[in-house]
MISE-995530 format. One record per residue: residue in one letter; z, x negated, y negated of N, C-alpha, C in turn. Coordinates in steps of 0.1 Angstrom, whole numbers, plus 5000, padded with zeros to 4 digits. Layout:
! MISE-995530
AZXYZXYZXY;...
***
This chain:
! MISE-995530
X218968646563217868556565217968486579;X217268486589216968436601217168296603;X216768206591216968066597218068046590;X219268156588220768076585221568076595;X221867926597222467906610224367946608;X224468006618226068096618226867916620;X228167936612228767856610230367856628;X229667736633230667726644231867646640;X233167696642234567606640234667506649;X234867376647235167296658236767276654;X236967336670238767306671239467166672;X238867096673239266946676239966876658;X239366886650239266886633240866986630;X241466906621242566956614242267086603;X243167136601243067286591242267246583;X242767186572242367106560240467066564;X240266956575239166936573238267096581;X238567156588237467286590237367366578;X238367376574237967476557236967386552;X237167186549236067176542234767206547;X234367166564233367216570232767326564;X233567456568233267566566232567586552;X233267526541232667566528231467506524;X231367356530229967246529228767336534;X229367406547228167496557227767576541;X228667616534228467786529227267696514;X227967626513226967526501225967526502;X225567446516224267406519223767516524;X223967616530222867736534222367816517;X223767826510223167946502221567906488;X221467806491220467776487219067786493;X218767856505218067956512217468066502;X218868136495218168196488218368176469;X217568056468217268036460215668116455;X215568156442214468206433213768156428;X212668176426211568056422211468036404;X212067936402212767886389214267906386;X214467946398216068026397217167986407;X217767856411218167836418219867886417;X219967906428221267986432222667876425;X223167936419224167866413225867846421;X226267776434227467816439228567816427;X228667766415229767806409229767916396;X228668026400228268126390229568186394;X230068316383231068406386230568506396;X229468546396229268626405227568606411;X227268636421225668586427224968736432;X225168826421224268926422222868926414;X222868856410221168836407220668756413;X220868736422220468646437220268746451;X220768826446220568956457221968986465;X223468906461224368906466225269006463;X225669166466226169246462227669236462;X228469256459229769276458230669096457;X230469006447230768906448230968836438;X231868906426232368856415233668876422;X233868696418235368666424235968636413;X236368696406237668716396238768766400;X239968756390241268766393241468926395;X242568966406242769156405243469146393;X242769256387242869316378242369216358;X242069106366241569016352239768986355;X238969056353237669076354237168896345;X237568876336237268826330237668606334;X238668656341239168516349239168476360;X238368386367237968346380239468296390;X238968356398240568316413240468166414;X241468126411242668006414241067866421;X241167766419240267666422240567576432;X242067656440242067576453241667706463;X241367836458241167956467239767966463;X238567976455237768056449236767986457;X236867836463235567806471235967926486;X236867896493236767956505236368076505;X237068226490236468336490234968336490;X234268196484233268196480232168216491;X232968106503231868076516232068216524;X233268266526234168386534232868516529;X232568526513231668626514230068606512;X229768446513228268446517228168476531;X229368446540229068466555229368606558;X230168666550229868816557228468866551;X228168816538226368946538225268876543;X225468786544224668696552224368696568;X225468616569225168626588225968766596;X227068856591227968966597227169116587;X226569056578226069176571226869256568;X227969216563228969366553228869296542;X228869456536228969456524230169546516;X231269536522232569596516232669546508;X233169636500233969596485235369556488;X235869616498237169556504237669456506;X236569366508236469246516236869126503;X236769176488237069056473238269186472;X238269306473239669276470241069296475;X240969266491241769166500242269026496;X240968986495240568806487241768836474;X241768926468242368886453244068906456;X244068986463245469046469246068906475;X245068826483245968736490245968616483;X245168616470245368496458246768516453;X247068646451248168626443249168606453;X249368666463250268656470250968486474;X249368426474249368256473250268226467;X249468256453250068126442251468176438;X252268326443253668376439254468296447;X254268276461255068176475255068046474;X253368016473253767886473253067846459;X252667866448252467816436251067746437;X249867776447249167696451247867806459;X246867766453245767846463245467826475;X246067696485245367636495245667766506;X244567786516244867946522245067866537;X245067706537245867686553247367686551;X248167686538249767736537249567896542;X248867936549249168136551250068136555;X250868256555252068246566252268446569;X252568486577252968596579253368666565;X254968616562255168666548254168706533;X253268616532252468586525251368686524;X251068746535250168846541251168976538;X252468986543252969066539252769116522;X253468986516252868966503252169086495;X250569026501249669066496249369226499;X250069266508249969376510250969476502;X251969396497252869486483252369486471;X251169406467250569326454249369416454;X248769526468248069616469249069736469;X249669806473250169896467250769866454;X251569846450251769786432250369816423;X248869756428247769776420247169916419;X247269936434246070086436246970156435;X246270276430246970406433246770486448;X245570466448244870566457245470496475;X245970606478246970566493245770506503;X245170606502243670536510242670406507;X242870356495242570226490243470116498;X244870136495246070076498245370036517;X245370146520245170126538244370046540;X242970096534242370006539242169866532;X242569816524242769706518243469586528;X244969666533245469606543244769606556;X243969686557242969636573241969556567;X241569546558240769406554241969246556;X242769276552244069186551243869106564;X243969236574244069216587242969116594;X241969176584240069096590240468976585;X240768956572240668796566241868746574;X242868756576244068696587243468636600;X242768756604241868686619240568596617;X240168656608238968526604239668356602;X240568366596241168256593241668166602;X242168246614242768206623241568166636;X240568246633239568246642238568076637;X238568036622238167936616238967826623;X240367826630240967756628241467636613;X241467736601241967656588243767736587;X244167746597245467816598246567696602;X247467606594247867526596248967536608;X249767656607250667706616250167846617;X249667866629249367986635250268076637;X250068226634250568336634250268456639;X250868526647250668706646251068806639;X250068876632250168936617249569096613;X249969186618249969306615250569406607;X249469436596250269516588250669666587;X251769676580253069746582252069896575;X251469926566250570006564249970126566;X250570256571250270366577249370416571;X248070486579247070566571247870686564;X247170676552247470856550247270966553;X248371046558248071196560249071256546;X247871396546247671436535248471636540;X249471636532249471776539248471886529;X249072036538247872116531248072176521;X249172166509248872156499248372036491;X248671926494247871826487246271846492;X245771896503244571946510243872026501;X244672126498244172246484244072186467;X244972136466244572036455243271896456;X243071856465241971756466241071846464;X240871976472239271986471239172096462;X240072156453239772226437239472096436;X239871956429238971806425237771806428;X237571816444235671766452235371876447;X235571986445234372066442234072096431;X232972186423232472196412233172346410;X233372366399234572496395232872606391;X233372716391232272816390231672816378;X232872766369232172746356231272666352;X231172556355230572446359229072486364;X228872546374227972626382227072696374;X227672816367227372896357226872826346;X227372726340226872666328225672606329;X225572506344224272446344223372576346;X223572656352222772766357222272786344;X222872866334222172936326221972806319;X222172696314221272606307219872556312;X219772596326218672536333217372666330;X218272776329217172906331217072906315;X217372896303217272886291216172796290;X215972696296214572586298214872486284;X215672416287215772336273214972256269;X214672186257213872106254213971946251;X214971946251215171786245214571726262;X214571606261213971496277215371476285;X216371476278217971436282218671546293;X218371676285218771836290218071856299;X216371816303215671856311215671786326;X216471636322216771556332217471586336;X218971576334220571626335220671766344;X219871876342219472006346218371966358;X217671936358217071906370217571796379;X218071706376218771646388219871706393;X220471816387221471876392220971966404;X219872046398219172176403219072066417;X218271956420218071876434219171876441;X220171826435221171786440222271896445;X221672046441221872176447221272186455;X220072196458219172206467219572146482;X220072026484220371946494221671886492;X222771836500223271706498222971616497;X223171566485222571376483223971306473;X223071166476223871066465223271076454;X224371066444223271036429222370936432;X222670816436221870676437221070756441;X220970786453219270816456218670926453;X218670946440217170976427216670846425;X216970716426216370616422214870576431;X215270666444213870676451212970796454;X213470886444212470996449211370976440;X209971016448208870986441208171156436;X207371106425206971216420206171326429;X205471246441204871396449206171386460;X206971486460208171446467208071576479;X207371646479207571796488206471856497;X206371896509205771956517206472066523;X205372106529206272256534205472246549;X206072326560205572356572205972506578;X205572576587206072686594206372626601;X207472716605208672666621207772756628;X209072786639208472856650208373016651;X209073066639208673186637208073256630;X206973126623205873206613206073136598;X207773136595207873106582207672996574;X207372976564206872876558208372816551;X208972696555210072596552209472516542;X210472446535209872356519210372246528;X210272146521210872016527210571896516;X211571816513211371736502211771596510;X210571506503210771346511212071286505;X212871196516213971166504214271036516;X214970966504215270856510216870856511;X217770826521218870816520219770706522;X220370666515221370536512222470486523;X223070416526224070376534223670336550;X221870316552221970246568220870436569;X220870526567220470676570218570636574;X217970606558216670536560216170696550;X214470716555214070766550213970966559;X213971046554214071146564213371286550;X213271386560212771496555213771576552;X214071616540215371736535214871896539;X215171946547214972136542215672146530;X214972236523215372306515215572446514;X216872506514217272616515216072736508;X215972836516214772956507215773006495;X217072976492217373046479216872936465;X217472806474216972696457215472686461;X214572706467213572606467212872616454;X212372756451211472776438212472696428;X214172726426214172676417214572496415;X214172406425214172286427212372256426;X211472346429210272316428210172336410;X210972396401210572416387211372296384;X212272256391213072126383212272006385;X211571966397210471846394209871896387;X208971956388207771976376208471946364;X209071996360209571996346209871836343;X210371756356210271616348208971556352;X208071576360206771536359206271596349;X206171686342205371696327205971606318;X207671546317207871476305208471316307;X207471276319207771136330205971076327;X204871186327203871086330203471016323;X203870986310203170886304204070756307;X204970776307206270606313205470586329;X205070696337204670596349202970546345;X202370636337201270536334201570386327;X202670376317203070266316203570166324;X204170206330204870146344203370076353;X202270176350201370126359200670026356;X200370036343199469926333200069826336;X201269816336202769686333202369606347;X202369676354202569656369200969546373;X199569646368199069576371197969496359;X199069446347198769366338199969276337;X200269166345201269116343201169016333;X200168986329200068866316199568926303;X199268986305199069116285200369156281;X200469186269201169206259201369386256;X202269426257202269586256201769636245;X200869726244199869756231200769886223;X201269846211201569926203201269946190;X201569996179200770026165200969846161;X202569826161202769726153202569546161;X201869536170201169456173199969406167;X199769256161198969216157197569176161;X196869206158194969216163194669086166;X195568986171195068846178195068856197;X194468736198194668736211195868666220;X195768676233197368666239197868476234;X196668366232196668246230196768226221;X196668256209196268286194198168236186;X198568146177199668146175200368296162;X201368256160201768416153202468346142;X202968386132203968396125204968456129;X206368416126207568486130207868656124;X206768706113206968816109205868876119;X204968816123204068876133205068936147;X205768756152206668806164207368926164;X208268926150208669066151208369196145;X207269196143206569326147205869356158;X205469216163205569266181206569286187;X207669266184208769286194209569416188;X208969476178209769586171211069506164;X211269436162212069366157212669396141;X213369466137213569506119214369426112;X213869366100214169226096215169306082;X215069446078215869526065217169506069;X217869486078219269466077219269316074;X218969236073219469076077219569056057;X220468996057220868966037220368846034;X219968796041219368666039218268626030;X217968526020217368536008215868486013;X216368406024215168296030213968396040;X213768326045212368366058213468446062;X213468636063214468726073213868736086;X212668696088211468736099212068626110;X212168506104212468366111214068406116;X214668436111216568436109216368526122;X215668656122215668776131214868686144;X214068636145213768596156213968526164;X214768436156215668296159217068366171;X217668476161218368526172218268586180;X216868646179216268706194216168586204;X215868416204216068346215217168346216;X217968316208219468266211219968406224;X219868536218220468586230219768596243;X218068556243217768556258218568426264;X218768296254219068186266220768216267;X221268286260222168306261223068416271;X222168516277221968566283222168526299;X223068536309223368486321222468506324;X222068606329221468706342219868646341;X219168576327218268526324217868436335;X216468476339215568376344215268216341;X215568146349214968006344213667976340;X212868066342210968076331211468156317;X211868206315212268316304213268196296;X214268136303215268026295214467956289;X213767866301212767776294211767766278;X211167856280210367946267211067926256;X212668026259213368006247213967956239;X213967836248214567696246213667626236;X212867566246211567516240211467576227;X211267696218210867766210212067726200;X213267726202214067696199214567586193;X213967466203213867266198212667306188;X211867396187210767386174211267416163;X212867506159212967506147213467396141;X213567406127213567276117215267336112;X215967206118217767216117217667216103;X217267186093217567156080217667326071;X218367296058218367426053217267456048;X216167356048214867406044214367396027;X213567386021212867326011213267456002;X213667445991213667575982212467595973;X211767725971210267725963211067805950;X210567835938211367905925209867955918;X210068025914209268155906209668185890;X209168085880209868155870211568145871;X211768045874213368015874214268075888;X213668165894214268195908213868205917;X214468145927214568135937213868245950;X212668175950211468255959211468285970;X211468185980211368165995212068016002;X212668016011212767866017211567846025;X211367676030210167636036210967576044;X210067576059210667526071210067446072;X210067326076209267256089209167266107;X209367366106209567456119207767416125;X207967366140207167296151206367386165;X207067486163207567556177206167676173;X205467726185203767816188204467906196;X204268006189204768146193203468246194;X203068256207201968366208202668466217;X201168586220201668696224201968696244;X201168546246201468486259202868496265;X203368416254205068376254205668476253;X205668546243206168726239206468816253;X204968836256205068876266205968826275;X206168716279207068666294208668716287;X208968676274210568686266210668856267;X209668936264209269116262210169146279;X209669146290209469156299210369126308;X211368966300212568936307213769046303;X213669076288214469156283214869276281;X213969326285213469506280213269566297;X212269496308212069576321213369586327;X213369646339214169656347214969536358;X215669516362215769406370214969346380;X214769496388213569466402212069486396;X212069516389210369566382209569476391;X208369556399207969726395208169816404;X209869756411210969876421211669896411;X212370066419213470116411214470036412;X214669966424216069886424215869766432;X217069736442216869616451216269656462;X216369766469216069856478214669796481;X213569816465211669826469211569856478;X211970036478211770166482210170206477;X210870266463209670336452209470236439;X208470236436208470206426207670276409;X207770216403208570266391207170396387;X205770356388204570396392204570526395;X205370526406204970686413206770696413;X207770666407209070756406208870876400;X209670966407209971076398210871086383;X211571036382212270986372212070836363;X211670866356210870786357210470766338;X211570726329211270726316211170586308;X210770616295210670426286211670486281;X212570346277213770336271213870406258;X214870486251215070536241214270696240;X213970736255213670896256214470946252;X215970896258217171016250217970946243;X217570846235218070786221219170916212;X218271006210218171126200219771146207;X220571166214221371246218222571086228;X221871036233222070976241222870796237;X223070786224223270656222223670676205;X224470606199224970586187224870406183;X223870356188223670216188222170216178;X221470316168220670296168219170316173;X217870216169216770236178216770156189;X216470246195216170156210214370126218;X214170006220212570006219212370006231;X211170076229210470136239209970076248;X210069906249209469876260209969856276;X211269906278211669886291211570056294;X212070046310211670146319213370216324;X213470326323215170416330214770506336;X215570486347215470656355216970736347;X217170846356218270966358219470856353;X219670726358221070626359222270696360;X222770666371224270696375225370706364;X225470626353226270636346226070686335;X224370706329224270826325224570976326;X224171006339224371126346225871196344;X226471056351227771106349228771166339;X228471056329229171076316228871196306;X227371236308227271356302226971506310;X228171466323228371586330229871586333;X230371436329231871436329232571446315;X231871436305232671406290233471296286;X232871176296233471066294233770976285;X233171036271233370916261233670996250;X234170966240234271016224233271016216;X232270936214231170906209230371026209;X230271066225228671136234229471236234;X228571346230229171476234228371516251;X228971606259228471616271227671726272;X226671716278225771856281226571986280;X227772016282228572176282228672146265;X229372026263229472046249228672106240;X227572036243226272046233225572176236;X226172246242225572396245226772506245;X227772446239228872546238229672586252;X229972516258230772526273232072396269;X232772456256233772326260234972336271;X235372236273236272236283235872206297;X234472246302233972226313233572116316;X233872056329232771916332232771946346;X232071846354232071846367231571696370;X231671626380231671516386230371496397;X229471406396228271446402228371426416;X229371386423229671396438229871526445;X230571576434230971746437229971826440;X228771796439227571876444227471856459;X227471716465227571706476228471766488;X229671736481230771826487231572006482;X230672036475230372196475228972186485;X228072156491226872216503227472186514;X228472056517228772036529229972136530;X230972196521231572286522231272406532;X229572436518228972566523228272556538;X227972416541227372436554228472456566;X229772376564230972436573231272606575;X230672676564231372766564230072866570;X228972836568227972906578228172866590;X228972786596228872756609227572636613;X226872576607226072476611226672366618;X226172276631226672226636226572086629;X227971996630228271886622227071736627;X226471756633224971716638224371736629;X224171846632222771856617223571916604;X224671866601225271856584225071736583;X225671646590225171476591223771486586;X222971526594221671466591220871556579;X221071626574221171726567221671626550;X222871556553223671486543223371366543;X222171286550221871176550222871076555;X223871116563224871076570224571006586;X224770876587224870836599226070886612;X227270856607227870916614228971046611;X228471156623229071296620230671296617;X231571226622232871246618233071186604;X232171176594232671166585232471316575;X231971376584231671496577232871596572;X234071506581235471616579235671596562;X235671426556235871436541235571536533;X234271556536233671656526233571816530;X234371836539234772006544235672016536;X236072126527237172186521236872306520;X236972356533236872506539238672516537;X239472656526240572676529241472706542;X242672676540243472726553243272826564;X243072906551242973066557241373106562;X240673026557238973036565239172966575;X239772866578239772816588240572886602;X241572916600242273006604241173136611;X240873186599239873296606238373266612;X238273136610237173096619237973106632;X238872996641239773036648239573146654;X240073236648240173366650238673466657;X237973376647236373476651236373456665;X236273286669235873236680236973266693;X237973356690239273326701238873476707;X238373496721237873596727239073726729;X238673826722239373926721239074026733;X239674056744240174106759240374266756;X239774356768240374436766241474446774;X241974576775243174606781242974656796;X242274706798242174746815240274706818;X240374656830238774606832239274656851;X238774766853238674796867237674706874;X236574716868235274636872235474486874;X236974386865237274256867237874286880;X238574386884239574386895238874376908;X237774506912236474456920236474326920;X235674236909235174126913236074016919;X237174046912238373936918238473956936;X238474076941238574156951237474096961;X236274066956234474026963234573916963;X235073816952234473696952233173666939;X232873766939232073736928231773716914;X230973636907231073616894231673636885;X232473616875232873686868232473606853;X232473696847232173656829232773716818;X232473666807233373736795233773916792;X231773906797231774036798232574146801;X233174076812233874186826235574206818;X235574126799236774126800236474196784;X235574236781234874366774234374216763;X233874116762233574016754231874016755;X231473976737230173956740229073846749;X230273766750229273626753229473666771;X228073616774227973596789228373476799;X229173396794229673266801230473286809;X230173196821231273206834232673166830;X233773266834234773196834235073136849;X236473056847237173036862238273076865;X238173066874239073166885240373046889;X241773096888242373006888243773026901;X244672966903245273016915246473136912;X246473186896247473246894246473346889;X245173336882244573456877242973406871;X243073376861241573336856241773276842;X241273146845240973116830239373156818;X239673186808239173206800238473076791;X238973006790238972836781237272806781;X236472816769235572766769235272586772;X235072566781234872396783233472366778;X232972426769231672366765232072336749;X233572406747233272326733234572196734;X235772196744236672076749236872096763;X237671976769238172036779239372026778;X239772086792241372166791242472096791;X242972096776244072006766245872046774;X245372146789246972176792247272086804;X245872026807246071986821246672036832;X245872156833246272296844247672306840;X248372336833249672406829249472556825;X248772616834248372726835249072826830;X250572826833251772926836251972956816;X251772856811252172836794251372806786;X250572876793248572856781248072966778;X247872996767247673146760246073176764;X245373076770244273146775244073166788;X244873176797244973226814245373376812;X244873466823244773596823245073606838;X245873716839246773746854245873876851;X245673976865245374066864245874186878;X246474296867247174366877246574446891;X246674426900246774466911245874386921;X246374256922245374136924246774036932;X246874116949248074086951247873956956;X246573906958246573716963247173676949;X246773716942247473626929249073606927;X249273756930250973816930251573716942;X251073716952251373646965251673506959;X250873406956250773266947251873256940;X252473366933252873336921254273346923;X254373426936256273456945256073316951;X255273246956255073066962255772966954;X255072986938255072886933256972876922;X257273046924258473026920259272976932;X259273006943259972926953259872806951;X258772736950258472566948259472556935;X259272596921259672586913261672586916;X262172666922263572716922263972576928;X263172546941263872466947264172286936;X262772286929262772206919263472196912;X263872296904264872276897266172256901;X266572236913268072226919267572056921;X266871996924266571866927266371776914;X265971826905265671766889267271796884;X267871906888269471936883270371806887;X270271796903270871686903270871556901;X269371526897269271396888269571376877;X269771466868270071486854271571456855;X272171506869273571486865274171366868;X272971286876273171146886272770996869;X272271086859271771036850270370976852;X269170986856268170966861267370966848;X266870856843265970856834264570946836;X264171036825263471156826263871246832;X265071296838265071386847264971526835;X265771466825265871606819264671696811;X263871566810262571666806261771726817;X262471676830261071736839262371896843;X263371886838263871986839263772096827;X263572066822263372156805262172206809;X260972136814259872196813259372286829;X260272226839260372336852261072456847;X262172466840262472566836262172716828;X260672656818260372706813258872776823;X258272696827257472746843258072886848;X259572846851259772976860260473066854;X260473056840260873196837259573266834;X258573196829257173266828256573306845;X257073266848256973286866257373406872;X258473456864259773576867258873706861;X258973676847257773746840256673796842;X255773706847254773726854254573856865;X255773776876255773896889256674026884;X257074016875257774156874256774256870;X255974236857255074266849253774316861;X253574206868252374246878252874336892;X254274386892254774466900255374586894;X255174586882256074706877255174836881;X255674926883254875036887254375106872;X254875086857254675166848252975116843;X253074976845251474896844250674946853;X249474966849248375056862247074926864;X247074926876246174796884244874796873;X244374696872243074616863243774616852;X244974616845245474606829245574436830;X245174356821245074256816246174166810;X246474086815247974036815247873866805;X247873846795247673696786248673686786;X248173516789249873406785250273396776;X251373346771251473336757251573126754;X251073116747250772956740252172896739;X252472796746253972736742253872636734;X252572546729252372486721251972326728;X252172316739252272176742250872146748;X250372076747248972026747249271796748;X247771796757247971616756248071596746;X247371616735246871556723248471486715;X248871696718250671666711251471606720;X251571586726252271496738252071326737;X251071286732250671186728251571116715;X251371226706252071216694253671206692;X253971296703255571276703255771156710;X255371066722255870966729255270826714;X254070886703254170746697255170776687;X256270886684257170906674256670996663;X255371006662254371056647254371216651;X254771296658255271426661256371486652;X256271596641257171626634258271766638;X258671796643259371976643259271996632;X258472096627259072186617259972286614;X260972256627261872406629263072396634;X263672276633265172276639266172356646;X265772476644266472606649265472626665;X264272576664263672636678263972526688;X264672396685265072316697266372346701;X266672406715267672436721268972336723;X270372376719271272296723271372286739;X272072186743272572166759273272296764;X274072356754274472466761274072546761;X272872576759271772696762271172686772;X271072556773269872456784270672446796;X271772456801272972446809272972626814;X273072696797273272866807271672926811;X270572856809269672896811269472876825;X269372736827269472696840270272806851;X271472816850272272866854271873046859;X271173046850270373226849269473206860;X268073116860267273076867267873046881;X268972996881269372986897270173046904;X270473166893271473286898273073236905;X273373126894274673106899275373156882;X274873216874275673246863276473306863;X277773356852278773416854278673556852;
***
């Protein structure tokens, strides 16, 4: 919101009093967004029905117990000011917060967060590994650590100031744990096969038709489950590109900051993602005609059989209320009014009800002071016991119903799918009244019909994961036991498939509804060995003799792949020992001219300016190494690596001119370096320590390095 003024720290003010600052600020803004009857509660457990996502501040791992009461205001203010004025919405950010509660009250037995101290932070960052499992949770938990440490410090509520970085290493993953993660992300064949043929069998229940066609979409493209919440029922166009053909294209909205964008749809799924909507628009349109009526009848009463023939102002009897509310009075044992007993506890749980509106409380309340506390008048029939009589006060029409119907039964955002008011419920694709998939879907009973469900996330899931004992899962219920699959796995089986067609991570991003392309690597689980032979495709295979390269070296003229029997027509360059090959359009050159020990430079035989260069540069080299020899022995910090690696120059140096002089070689034969492995990137890695050898036997003792030397300068024995 625009007129919330960002909270400034004044440095002059003690620890103690800027924290209170800071939290008075956080008080008095969040009542900005207060709701009309609904004012923002600062000491609710959590302020998501205020529009506050991620901000139930309870204990880690105790959901049910609020953080410590000298810590739970500051978390409180810490996360109205990040979604408010910094706009994050990390989930990281409460459970950092919880991590550094406990860490509190184990040190110093006390929430106050100006005792922080280095240790303490340490702390909390053992109290996160101890909780999570997941190594990548752990990391980033502690770089949240890191944010709340500087925010604190940046508040000035830091009684004794500190420098505090945590000890934390990202995870790397090797490549068998690599091969095991993405058998997990992906969907097993069976899995594949089962939806398949249950989708082409055309089931009939509303449950199977959903479940199968959100899947079939979520083939079609990469998406989030969440966003089915916005696809709408006319959801597809088509256009011809530029070569005539006619492309599908499905509207979609995408989640995380992406916005709204046009999906292609691949020509293998399209028909069968164009039969998967239809199929829920045939058994959706009567819920979005409801949805519409709802929408634009906000004061009428939902018209069903068991609705009474009065009007909306008209009062009811309590056996009337619940037959408008579907209400079934056959369970209740009660000898008295069962109609009254049943309805009575239908207020009790609206006002009892958190998440409940202050118009909807009100009502129920009110209705509530009208019944008569007493046990009521007893009537007898012939010696028994007839009916009780109330003096019950309280006017129950279909007015009132309605507002209590509507608090209870719609949706939260009604008449959006969500918070978003994206789509709404009207024109969603998904789009059903509660208790569609009762029949299969729930062991609670009836469920009435008057509220509105899409696809739901934890629907979806559970009866594609087999998550409960109760619910059997879609494979179940069709004889596929053993199978499940996880509905993310769709996402990352296309972004797989699109790695492995070679599409560029640009348009997989956008393609995936993804803002930024490097996260595209998550969801690649292209194997070793494809990758490998991707590699491989792209690494230009040379022929053996190119007379026609030798000319051109000879002229001056152009030269390209061609000339080295390659399909691609790109310039190479020409270098002072021979020619580089190195595509610079897809990096640049990781040797930093280390020409002599790069597997993509090419010498070529009978190309004596080169041969000439190359008798130069071992001269420079020989003489080098006598001058780096004697620093090594003078003890000269670095000398010895600038000798390790002149040494290895000039034996590929020796090699070189012999090879390009031997008479058995015949002029224009094609001469490749061979790769010594050393690159900036890895050079980088070994001076910060995080460089591993995997090979102990390939690093040379001194006494090798001593007779090598000694070979190279021709003083050996």
């Amino acid at each position: 919101m625009s007129n919330v003024i960002p909270f400034l720290p004044k440095p002059e003010l003690a620890a103690q009093a800027v924290l209170n600052e800071f939290i008075h600020w956080a008080k008095s803004n969040i009542h900005l967004y207060d709701k009309p009857l609904d004012c923002v509660q600062w000491a609710a457990k959590s302020w998501h029905r205020w529009g506050f996502e991620n901000t139930t501040c309870s204990k880690l791992g105790k959901r049910s117990e609020l953080l410590h009461p000298d810590f739970i205001d500051y978390a409180k203010a810490m996360l109205f000011e990040e979604r408010v004025i910094k706009l994050r919405k990390k989930n990281y950010t409460l459970h950092a917060l919880r991590c550094l509660e406990v860490a509190l009250l184990d040190i110093t037995q006390n929430g106050d967060v100006t005792a922080v101290t280095a240790a303490i932070f340490d702390k909390a960052c053992a109290v996160a590994q101890n909780y999570y499992d997941a190594s990548t949770t752990v990391y980033q938990v502690s770089r949240e650590l890191k944010y709340v440490n500087d925010h604190l410090h940046a508040l000035g509520v830091v009684a004794n100031p500190f420098i505090w970085e945590p000890q934390i290493k990202p995870f790397r993953i090797t490549l068998k744990k690599s091969y095991e993660v993405a058998k997990k992300k992906l969907p097993s064949d069976k899995s594949l096969i089962a939806l398949g043929e249950i989708f082409h069998n055309k089931p009939e229940l509303p449950l199977d038709i959903m479940i199968t066609s959100a899947v079939a979409i979520m083939l079609s493209h990469p998406c989030r489950i969440g966003e089915l919440a916005y696809v709408k029922k006319d959801c597809f166009f088509a256009e011809r590109d530029a070569q005539g053909r006619e492309q599908l294209y499905m509207l979609w909205y995408s989640a995380k900051g992406f916005g709204a964008t046009q999906k292609p749809i691949p020509d293998i799924m399209a028909e069968t993602c164009q039969e998967a909507v239809n199929r829920v628009i045939e058994i959706t349109q009567e819920a979005r005609d409801y949805a519409k009526w709802l929408e634009e009848n906000p004061d009428s009463f939902p018209r069903h059989a068991g609705v009474p023939n009065k009007g909306l102002g008209e009062p009811l009897s309590t056996q009337e209320a619940c037959d408008a509310l579907m209400l079934s009075t056959r369970r209740v044992s009660s000898r008295g009014n069962k109609s009254r007993k049943v309805f009575k506890k239908f207020l009790e749980n609206i006002v009892a009800k958190k998440s409940t509106s202050s118009k909807a409380r009100k009502i129920a309340q009110e209705l509530l002071y009208g019944f008569d506390s007493s046990s009521g008048t007893r009537h007898y029939v012939n010696g028994w016991l007839a009916e009780y009589e109330f003096n019950d006060t309280f006017k129950v029409t279909l007015r009132t119903l309605n507002v209590l119907l509507r608090e209870k039964y719609l949706p939260e955002h009604f008449p959006f799918t969500n918070s978003k008011r994206i789509t709404k419920w009207q024109d969603a694709l998904f789009c059903f009244r509660t208790g569609a998939f009762a029949a299969v879907d729930s062991n609670r009973g009836t469920v009435k019909p008057f509220g509105l469900t899409g696809c739901g996330n934890a629907r979806l899931s559970l009866h594609l994961t087999g998550g409960s004992k109760e619910i059997k899962s879609i494979f179940e219920r069709h004889g596929y036991n053993g199978v499940k699959v996880n509905t993310h796995a769709f996402r990352h089986y296309l972004n797989t498939g699109a790695n492995r067609s070679y599409l560029s991570q640009e348009l997989i991003a956008r393609w995936s509804g993804r803002e930024n392309p490097s996260q595209n690597k998550v969801y690649n689980h292209m194997s070793v060995d494809e990758k490998a032979a991707e590699i491989e495709a792209f690494t230009p295979q040379l022929a053996v003799m190119s007379d026609k390269l030798l000319a051109s070296l000879k002229t001056n003229a152009p030269i390209s792949m061609k000339d080295f029997g390659d399909e691609s027509d790109r310039i190479v360059h020409r270098t002072e020992f021979g020619i580089c090959i190195h595509d610079y359009a897809q990096e640049p050159c990781a040797k930093f001219n280390n020409c002599l020990t790069c597997g993509e430079h090419v010498c070529v035989k009978g190309d004596e300016t080169k041969l000439v260069n190359l008798k130069e540069e071992r001269e420079y080299l020989r003489s080098s190494l006598e001058a780096f020899q004697r620093e090594a022995d003078e003890g000269t910090y670095g000398a010895n690596t600038w000798l390790q690696t002149t040494m290895e120059k000039m034996e590929r140096c020796d090699q070189l001119i012999q090879m390009l002089e031997s008479p058995d070689i015949e002029d224009g034969a094609l001469i490749r370096g061979v790769e010594n492995g050393w690159a900036a990137g890895r050079n980088a890695l070994a001076m910060r320590g995080e460089l591993v050898e995997e090979d102990a036997n390939l690093i040379a003792t001194e006494d090798d390095k001593v007779a090598e030397l000694e070979r190279l300068l021709g003083s050996g024995g």
